[in-house]
N, CA, C and O atoms as a GROMACS GRO file, in nm:
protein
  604
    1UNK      N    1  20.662   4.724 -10.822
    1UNK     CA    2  20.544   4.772 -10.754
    1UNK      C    3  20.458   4.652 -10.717
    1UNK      O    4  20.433   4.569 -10.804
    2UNK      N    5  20.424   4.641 -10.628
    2UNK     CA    6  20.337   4.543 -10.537
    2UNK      C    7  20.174   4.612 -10.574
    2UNK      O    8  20.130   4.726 -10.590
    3UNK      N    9  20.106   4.450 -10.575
    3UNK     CA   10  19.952   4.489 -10.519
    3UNK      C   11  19.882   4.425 -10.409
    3UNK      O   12  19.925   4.321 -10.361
    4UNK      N   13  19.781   4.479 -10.369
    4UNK     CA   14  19.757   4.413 -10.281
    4UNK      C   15  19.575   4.409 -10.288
    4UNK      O   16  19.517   4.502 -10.342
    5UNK      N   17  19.507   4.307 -10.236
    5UNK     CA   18  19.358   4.320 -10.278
    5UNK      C   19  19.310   4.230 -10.152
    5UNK      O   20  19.389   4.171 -10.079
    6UNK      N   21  19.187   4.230 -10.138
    6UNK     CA   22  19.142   4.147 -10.048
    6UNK      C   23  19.004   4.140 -10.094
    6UNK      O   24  18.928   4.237 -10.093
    7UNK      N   25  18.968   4.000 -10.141
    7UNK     CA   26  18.864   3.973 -10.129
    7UNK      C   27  18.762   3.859 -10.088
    7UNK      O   28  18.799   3.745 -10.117
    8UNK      N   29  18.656   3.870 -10.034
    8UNK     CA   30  18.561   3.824  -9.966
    8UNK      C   31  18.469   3.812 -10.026
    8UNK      O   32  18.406   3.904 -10.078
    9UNK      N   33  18.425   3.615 -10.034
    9UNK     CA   34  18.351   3.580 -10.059
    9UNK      C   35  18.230   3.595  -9.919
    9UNK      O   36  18.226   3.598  -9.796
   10UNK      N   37  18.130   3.604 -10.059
   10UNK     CA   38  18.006   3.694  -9.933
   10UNK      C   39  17.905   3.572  -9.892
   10UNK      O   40  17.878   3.489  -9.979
   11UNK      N   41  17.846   3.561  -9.755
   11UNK     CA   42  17.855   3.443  -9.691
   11UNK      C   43  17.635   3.432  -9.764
   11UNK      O   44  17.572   3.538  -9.769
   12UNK      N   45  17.582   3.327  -9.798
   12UNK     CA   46  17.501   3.335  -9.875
   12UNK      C   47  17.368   3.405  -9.783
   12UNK      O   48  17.420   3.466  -9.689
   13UNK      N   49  17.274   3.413  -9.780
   13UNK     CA   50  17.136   3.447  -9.688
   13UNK      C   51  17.034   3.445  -9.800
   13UNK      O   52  17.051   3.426  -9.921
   14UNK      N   53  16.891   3.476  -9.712
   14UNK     CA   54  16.782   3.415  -9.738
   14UNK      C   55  16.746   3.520  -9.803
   14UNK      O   56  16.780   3.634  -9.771
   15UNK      N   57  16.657   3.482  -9.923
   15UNK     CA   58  16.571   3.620 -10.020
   15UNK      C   59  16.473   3.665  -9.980
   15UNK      O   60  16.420   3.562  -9.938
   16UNK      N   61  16.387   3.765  -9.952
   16UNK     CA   62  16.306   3.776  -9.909
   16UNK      C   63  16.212   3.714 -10.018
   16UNK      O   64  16.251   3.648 -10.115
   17UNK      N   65  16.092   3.742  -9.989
   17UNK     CA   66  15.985   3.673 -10.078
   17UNK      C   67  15.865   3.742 -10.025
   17UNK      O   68  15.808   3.740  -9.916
   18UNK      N   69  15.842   3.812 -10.154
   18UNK     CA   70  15.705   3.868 -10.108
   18UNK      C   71  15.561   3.808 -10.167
   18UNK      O   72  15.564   3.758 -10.279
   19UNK      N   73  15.466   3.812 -10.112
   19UNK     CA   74  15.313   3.746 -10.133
   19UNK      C   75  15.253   3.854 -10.231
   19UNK      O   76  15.290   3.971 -10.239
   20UNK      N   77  15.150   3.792 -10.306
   20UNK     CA   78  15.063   3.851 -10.363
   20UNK      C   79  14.971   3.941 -10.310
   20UNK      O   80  14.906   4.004 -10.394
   21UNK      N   81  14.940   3.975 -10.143
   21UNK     CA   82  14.840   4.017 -10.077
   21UNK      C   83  14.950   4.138 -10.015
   21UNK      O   84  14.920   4.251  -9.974
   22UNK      N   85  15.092   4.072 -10.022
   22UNK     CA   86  15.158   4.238  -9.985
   22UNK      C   87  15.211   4.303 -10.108
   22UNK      O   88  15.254   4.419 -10.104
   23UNK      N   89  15.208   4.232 -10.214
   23UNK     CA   90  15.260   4.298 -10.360
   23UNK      C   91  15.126   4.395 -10.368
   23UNK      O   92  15.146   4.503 -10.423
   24UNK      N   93  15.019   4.374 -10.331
   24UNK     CA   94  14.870   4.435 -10.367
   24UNK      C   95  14.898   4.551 -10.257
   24UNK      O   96  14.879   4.663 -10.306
   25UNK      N   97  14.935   4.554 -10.134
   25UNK     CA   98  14.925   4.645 -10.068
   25UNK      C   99  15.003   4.740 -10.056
   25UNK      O  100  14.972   4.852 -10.017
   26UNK      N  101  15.179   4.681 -10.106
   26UNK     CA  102  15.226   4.795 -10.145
   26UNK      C  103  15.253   4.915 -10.286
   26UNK      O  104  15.325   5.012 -10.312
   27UNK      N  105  15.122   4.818 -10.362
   27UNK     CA  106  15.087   4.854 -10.546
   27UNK      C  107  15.004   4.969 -10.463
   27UNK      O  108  15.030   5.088 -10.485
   28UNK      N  109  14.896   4.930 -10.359
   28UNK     CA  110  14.797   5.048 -10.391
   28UNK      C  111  14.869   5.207 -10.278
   28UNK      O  112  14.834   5.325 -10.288
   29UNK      N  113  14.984   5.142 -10.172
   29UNK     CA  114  15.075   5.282 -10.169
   29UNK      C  115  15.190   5.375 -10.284
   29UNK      O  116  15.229   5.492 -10.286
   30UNK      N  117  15.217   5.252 -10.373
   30UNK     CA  118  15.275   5.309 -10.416
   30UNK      C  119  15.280   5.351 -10.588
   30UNK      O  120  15.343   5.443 -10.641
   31UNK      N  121  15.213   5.274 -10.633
   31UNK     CA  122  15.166   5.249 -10.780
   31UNK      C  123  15.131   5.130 -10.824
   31UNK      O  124  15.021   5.076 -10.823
   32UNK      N  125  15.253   5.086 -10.870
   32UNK     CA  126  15.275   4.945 -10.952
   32UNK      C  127  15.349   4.839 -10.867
   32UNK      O  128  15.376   4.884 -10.756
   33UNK      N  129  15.395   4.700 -10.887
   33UNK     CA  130  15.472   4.586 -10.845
   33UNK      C  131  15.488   4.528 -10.939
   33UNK      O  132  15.390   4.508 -11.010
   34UNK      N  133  15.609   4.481 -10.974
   34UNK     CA  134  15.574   4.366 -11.082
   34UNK      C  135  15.658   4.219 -10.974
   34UNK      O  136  15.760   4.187 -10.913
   35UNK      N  137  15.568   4.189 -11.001
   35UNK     CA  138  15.592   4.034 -10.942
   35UNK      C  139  15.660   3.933 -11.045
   35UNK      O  140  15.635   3.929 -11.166
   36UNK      N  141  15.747   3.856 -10.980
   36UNK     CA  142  15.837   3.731 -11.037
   36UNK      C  143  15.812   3.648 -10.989
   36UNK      O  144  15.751   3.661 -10.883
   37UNK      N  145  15.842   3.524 -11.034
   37UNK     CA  146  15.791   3.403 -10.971
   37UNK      C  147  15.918   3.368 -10.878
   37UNK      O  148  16.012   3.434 -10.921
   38UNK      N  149  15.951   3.304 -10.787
   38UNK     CA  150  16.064   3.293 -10.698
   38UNK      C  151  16.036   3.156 -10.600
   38UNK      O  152  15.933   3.090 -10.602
   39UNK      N  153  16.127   3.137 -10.536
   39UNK     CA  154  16.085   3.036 -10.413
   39UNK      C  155  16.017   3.102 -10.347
   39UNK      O  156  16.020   3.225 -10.349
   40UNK      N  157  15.917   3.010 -10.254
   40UNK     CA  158  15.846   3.012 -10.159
   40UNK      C  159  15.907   3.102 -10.006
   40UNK      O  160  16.029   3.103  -9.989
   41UNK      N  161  15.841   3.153  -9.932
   41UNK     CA  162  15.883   3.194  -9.819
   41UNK      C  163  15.967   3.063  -9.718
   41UNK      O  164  16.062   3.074  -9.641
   42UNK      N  165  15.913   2.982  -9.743
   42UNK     CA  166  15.948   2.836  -9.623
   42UNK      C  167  16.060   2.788  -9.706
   42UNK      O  168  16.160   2.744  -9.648
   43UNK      N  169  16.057   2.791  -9.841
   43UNK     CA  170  16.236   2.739  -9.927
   43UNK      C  171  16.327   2.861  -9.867
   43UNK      O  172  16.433   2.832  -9.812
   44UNK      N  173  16.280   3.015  -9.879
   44UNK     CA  174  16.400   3.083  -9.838
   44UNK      C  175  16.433   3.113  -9.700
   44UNK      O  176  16.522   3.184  -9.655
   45UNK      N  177  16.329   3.033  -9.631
   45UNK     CA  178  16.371   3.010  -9.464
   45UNK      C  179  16.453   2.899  -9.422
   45UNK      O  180  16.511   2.887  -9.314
   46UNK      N  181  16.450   2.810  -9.534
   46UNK     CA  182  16.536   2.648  -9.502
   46UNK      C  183  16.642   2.702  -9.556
   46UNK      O  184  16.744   2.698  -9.487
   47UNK      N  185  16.647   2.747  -9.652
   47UNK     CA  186  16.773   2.791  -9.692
   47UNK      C  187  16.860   2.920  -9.650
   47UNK      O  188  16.976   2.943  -9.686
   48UNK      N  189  16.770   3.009  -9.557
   48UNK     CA  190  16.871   3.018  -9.481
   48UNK      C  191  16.957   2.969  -9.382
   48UNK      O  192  17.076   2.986  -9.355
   49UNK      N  193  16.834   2.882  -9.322
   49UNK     CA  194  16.910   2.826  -9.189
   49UNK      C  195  16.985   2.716  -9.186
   49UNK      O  196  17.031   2.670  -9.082
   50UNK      N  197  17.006   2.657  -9.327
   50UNK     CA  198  17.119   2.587  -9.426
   50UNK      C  199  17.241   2.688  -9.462
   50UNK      O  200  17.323   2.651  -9.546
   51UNK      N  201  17.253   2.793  -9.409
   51UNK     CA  202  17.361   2.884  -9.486
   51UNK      C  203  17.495   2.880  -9.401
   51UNK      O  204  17.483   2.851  -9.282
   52UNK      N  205  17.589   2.900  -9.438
   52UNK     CA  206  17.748   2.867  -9.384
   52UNK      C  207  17.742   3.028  -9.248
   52UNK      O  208  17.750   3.141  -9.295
   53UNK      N  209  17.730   3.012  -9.125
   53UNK     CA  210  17.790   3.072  -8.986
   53UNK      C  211  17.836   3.171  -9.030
   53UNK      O  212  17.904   3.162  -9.132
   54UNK      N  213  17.814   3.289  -8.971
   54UNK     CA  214  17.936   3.400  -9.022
   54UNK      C  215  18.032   3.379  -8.967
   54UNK      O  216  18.128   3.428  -9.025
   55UNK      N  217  18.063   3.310  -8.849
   55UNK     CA  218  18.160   3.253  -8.773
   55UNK      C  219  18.293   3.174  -8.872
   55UNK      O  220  18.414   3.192  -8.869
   56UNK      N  221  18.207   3.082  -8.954
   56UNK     CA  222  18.310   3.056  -9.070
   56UNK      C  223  18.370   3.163  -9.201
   56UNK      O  224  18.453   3.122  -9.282
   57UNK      N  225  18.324   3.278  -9.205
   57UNK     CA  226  18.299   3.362  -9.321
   57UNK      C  227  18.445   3.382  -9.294
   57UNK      O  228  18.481   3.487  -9.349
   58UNK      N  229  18.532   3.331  -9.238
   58UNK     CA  230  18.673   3.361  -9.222
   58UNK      C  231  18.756   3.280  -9.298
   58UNK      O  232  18.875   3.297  -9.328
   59UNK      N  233  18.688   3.202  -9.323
   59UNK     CA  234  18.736   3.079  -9.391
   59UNK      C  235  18.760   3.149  -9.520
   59UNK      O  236  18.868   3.146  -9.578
   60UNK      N  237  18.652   3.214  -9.565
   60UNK     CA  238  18.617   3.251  -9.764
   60UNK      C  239  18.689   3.405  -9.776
   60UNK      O  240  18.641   3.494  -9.846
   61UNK      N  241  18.810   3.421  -9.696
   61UNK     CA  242  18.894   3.556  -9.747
   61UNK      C  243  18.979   3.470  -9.791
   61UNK      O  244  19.024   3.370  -9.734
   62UNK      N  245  19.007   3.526  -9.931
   62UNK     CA  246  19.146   3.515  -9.949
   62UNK      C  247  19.196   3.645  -9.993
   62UNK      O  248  19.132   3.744 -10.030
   63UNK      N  249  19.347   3.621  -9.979
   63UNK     CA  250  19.399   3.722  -9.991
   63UNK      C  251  19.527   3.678 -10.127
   63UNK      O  252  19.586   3.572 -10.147
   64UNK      N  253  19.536   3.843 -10.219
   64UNK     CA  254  19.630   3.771 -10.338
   64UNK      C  255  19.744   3.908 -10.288
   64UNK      O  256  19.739   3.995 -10.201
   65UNK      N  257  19.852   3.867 -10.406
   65UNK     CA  258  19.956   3.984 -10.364
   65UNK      C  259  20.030   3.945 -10.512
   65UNK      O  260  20.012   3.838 -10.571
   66UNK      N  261  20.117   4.059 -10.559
   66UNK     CA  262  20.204   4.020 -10.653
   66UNK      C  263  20.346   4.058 -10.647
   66UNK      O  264  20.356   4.168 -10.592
   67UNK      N  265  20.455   4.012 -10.681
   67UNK     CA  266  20.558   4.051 -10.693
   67UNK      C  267  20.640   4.056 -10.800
   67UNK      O  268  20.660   3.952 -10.863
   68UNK      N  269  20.696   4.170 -10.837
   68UNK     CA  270  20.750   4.146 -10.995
   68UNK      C  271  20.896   4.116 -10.987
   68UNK      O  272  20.977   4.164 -10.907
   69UNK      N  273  20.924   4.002 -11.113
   69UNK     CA  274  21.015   3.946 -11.145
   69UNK      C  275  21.122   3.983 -11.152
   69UNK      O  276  21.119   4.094 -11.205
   70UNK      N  277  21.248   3.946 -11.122
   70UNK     CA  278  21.383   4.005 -11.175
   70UNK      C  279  21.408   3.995 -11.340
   70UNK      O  280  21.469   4.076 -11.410
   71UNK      N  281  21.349   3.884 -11.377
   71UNK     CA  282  21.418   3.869 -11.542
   71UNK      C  283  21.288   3.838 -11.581
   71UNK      O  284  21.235   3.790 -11.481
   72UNK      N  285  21.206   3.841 -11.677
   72UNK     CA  286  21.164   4.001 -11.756
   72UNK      C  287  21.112   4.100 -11.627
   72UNK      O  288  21.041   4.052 -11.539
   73UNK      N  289  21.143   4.200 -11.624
   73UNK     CA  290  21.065   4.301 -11.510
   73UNK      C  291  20.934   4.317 -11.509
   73UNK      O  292  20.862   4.353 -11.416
   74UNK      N  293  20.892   4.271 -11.691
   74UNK     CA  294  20.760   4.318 -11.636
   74UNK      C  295  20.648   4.193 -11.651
   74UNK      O  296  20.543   4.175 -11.714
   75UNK      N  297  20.693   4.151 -11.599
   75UNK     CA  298  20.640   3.999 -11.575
   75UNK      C  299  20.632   3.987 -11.420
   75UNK      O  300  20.729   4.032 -11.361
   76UNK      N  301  20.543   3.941 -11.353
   76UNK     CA  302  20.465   3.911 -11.177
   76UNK      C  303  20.458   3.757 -11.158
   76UNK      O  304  20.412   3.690 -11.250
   77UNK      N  305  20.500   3.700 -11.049
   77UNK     CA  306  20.445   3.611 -10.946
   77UNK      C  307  20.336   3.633 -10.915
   77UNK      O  308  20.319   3.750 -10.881
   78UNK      N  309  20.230   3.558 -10.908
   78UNK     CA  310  20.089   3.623 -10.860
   78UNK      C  311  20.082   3.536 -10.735
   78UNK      O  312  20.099   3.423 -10.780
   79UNK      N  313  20.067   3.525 -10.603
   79UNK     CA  314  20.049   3.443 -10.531
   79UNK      C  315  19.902   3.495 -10.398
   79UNK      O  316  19.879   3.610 -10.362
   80UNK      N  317  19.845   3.396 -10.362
   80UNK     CA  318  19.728   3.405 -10.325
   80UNK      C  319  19.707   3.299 -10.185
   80UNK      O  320  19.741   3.184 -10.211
   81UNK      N  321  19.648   3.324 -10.020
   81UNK     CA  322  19.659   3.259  -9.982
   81UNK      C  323  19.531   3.252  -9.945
   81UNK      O  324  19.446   3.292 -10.025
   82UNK      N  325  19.485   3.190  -9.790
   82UNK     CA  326  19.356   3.210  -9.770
   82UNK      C  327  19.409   3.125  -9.606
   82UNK      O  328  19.509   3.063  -9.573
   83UNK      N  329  19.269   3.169  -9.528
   83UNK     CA  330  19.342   3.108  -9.361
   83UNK      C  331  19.214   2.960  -9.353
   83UNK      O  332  19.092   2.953  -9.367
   84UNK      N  333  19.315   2.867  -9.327
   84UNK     CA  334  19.284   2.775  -9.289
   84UNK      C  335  19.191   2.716  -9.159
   84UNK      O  336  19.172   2.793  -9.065
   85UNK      N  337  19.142   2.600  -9.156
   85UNK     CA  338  19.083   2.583  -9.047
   85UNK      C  339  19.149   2.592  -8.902
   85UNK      O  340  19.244   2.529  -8.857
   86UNK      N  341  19.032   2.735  -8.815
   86UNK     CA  342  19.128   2.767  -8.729
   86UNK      C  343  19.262   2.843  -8.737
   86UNK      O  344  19.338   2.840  -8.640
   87UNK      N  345  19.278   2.875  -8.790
   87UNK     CA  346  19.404   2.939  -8.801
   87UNK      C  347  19.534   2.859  -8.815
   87UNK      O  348  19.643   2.913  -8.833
   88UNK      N  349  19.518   2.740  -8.805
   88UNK     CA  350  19.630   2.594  -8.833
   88UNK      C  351  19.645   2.554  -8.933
   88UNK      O  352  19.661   2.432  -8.944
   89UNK      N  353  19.646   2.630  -9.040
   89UNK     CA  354  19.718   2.614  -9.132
   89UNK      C  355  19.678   2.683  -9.284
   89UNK      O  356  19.562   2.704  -9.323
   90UNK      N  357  19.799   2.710  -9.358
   90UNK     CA  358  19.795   2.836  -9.447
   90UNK      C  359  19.803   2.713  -9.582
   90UNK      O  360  19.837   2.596  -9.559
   91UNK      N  361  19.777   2.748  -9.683
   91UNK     CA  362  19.804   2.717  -9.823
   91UNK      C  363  19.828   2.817  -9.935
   91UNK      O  364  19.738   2.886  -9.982
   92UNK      N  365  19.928   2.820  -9.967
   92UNK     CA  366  19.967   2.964 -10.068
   92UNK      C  367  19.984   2.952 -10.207
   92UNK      O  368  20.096   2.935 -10.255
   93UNK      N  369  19.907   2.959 -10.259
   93UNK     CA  370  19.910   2.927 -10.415
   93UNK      C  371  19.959   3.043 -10.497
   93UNK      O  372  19.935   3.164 -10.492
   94UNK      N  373  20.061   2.945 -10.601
   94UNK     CA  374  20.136   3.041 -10.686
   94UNK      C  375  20.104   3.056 -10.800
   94UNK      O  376  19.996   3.003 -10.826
   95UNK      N  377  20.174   3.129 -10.918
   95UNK     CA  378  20.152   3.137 -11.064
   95UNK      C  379  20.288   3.196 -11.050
   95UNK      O  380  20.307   3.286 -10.968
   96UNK      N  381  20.394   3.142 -11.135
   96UNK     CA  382  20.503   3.205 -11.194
   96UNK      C  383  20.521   3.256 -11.333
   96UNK      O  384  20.561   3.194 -11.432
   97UNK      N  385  20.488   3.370 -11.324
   97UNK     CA  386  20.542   3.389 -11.502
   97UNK      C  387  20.677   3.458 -11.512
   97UNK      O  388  20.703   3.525 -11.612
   98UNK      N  389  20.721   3.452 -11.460
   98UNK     CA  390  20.838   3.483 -11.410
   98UNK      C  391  20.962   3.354 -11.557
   98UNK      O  392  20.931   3.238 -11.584
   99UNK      N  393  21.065   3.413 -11.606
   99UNK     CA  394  21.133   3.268 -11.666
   99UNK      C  395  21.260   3.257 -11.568
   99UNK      O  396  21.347   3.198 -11.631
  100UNK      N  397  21.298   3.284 -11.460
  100UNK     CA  398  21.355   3.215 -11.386
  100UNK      C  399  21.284   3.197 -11.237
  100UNK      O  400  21.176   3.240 -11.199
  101UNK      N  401  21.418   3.089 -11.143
  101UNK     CA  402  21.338   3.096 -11.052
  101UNK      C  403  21.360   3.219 -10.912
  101UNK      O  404  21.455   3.284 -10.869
  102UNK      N  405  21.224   3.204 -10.878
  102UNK     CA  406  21.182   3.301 -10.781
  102UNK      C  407  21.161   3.290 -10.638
  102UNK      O  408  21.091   3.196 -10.598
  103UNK      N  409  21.231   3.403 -10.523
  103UNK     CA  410  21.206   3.387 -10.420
  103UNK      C  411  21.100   3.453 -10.321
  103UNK      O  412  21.124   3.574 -10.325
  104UNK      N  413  21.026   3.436 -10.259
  104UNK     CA  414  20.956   3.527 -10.182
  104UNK      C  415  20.924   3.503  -9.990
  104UNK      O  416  20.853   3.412  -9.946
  105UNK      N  417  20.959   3.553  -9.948
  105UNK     CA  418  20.968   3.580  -9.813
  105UNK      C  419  20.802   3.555  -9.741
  105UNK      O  420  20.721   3.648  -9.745
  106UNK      N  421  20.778   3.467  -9.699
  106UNK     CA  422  20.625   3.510  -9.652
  106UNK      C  423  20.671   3.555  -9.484
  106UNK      O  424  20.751   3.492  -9.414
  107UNK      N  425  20.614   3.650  -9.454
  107UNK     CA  426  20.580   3.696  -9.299
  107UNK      C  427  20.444   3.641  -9.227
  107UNK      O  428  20.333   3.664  -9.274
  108UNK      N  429  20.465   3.567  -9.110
  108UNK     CA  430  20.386   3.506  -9.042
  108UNK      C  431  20.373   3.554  -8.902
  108UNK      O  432  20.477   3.588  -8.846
  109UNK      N  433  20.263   3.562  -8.839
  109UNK     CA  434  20.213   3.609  -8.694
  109UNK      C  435  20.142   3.508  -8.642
  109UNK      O  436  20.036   3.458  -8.682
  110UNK      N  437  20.217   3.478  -8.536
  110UNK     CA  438  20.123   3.366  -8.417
  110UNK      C  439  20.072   3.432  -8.306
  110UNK      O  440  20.143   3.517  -8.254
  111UNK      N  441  19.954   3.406  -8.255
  111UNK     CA  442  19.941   3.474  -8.139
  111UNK      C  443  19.913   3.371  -8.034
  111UNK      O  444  19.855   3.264  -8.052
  112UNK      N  445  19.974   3.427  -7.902
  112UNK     CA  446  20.026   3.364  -7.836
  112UNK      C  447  19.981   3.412  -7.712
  112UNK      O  448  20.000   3.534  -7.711
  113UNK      N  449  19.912   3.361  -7.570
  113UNK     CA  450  19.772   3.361  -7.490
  113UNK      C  451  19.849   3.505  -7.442
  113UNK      O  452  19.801   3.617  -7.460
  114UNK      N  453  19.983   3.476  -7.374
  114UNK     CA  454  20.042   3.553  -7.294
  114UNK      C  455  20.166   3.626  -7.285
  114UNK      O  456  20.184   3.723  -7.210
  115UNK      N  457  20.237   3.585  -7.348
  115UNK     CA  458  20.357   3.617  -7.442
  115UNK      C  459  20.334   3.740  -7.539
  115UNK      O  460  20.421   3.814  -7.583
  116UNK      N  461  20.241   3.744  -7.555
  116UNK     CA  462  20.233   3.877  -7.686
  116UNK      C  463  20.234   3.779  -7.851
  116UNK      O  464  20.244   3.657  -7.850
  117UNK      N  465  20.227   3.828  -7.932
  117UNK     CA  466  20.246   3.808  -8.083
  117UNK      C  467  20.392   3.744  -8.119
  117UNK      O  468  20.481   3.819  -8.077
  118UNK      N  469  20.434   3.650  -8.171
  118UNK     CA  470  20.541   3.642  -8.257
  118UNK      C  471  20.518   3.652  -8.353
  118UNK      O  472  20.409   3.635  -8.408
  119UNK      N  473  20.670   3.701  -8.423
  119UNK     CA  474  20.664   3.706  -8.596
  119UNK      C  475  20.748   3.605  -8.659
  119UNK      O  476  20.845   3.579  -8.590
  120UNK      N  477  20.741   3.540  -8.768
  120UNK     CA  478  20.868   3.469  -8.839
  120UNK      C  479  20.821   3.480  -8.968
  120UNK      O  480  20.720   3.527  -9.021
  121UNK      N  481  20.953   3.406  -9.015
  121UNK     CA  482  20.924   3.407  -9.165
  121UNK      C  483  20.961   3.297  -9.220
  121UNK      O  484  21.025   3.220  -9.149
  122UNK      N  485  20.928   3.252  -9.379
  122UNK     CA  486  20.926   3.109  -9.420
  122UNK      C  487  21.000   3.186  -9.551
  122UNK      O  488  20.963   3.293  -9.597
  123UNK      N  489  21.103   3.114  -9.597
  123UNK     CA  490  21.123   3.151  -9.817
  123UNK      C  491  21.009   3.043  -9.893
  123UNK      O  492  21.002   2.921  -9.881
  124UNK      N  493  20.946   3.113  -9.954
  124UNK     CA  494  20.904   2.997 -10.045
  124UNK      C  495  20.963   3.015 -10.183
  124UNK      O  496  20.956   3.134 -10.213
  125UNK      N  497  21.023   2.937 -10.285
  125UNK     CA  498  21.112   2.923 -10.423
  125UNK      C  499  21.016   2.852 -10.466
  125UNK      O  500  20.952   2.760 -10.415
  126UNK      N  501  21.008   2.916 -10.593
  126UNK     CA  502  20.925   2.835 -10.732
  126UNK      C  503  21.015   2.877 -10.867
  126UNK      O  504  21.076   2.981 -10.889
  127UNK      N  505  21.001   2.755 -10.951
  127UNK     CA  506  21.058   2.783 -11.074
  127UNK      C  507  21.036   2.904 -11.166
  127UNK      O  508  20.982   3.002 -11.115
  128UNK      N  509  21.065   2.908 -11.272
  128UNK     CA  510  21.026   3.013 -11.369
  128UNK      C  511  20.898   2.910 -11.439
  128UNK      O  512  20.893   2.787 -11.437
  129UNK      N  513  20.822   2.983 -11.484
  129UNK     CA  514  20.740   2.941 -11.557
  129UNK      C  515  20.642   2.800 -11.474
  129UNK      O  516  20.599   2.704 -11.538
  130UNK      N  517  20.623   2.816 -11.329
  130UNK     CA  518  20.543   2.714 -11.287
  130UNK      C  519  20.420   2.754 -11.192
  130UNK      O  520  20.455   2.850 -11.123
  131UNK      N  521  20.257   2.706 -11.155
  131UNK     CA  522  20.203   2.712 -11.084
  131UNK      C  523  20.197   2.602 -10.999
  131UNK      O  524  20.215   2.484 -11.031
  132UNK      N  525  20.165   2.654 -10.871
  132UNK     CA  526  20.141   2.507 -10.773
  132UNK      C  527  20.086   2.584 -10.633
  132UNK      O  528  20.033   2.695 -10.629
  133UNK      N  529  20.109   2.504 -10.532
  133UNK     CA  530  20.069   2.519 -10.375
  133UNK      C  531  20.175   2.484 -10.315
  133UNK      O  532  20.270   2.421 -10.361
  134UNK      N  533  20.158   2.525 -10.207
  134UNK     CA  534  20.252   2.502 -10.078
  134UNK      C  535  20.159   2.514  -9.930
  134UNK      O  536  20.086   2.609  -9.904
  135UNK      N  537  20.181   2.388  -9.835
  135UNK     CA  538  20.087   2.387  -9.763
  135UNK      C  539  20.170   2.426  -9.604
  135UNK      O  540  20.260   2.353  -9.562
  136UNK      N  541  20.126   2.541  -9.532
  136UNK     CA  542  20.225   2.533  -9.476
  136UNK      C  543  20.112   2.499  -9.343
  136UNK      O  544  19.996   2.538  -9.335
  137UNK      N  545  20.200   2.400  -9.227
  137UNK     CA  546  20.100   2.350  -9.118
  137UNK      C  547  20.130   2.414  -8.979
  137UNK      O  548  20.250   2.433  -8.962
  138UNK      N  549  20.062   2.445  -8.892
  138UNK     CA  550  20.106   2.570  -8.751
  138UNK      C  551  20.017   2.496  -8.644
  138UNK      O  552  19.901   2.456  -8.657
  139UNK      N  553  20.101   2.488  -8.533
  139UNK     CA  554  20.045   2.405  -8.405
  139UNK      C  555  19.989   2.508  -8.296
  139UNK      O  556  19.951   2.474  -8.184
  140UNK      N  557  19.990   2.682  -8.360
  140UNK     CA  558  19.875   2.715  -8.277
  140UNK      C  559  19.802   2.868  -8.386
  140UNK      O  560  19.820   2.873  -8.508
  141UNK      N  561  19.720   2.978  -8.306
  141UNK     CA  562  19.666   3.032  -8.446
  141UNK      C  563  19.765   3.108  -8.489
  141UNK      O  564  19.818   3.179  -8.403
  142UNK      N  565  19.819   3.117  -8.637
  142UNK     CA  566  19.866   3.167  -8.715
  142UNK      C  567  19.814   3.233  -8.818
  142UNK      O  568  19.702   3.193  -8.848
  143UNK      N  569  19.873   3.357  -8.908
  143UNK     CA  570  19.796   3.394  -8.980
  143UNK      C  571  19.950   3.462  -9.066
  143UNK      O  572  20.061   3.502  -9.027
  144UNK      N  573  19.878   3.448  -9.204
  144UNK     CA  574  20.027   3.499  -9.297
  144UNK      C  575  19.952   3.675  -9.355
  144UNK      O  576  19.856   3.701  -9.427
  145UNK      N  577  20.040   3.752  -9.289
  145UNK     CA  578  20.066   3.868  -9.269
  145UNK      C  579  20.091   3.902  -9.456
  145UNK      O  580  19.997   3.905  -9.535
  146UNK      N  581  20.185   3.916  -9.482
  146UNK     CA  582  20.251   3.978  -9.610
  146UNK      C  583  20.341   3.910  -9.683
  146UNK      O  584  20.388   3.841  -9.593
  147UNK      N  585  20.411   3.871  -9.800
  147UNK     CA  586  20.450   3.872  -9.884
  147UNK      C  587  20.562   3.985  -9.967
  147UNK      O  588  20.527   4.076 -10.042
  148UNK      N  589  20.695   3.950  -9.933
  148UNK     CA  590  20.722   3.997 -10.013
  148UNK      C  591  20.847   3.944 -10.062
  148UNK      O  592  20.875   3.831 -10.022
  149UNK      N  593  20.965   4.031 -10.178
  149UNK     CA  594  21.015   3.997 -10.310
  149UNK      C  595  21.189   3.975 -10.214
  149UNK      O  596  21.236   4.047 -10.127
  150UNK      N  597  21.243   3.853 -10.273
  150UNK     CA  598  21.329   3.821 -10.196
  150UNK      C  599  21.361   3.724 -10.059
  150UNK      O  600  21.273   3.739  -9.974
  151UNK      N  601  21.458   3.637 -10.023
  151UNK     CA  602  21.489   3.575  -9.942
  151UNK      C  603  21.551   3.590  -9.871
  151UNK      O  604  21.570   3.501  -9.787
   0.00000   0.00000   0.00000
C-alpha cells in the first residue's frame, strides 16, 4: 500500500498589529481586549515586504511517497522530492529501511511549448538499510509526477 501526502510550506506574511486607540475602540464595541506586546506596525510592514513572492511558494512543496519493501514487507522506502529552481531540476531524497536493495521507477513530465507533454521515466536503486539524495538535472521544465515500486 502506497501513501501519498503533500505538503506546503506556508509562505510567511505580515501580523497585523493593533494600537492602543483601536484596542480602546473596539473594547468599548465589544467588551474587553487584552493587549500583548508585539512588533510595531512599521516592523510588520518591513517584514512583510521582506517576505519570499508567492511566485516562489513553488519552490517550498514537497512532496513524500512510500513504497513497501519486498524483504521484510512491512518495512517502507520513504522517499521525498521537491521542484527545483524553475522546474530544472528535481532532488529525491531517500530513507531505506528496507534490508535489501531497492528499486523504484520515478515518472517524469516535461512540458513542451508545442509538442504537447512528454513522459519518461528514470530507476532510481538504493541499498538496504541506506539514506541519501539523488540529483536529477532537466534542460527544460520538468516536474516528477509519481513514484512507484519496481524497475
Amino acid at each position: 500500500m502506497r501513501k501519498r501526502s503533500l505538503i506546503m510550506v506556508a509562505v510567511t506574511s505580515a501580523a497585523l498589529a493593533v494600537s492602543s486607540v483601536d484596542a480602546q475602540a473596539i473594547a468599548g464595541e465589544r467588551g474587553s481586549v487584552a493587549l500583548r506586546s508585539g512588533p510595531s506596525i512599521a516592523a510588520a510592514a518591513a517584514e512583510h515586504q521582506n517576505a519570499t513572492p508567492a511566485k516562489n511558494a513553488l519552490r517550498d512543496i514537497v512532496m513524500d511517497e512510500s513504497v513497501r519493501c519486498t524483504k521484510p514487507k512491512s518495512k517502507f522506502i520513504n522517499l521525498s522530492w521537491g521542484i527545483g529552481e524553475n522546474h530544472k531540476s528535481t532532488t529525491v531524497y531517500f530513507n531505506n529501511h528496507c534490508s535489501v536493495r531497492t528499486e523504484v521507477k520515478l515518472y517524469f513530465r516535461t512540458k513542451r511549448r508545442f509538442q504537447g507533454p512528454k513522459r519518461w521515466t528514470r530507476c532510481l536503486t538504493t541499498n538496504g538499510g541506506t539514506k541519501g539524495r539523488k540529483k536529477y538535472h532537466h534542460a527544460t521544465r520538468t516536474r516528477l509526477l509519481s513514484i512507484m515500486q519496481g524497475c
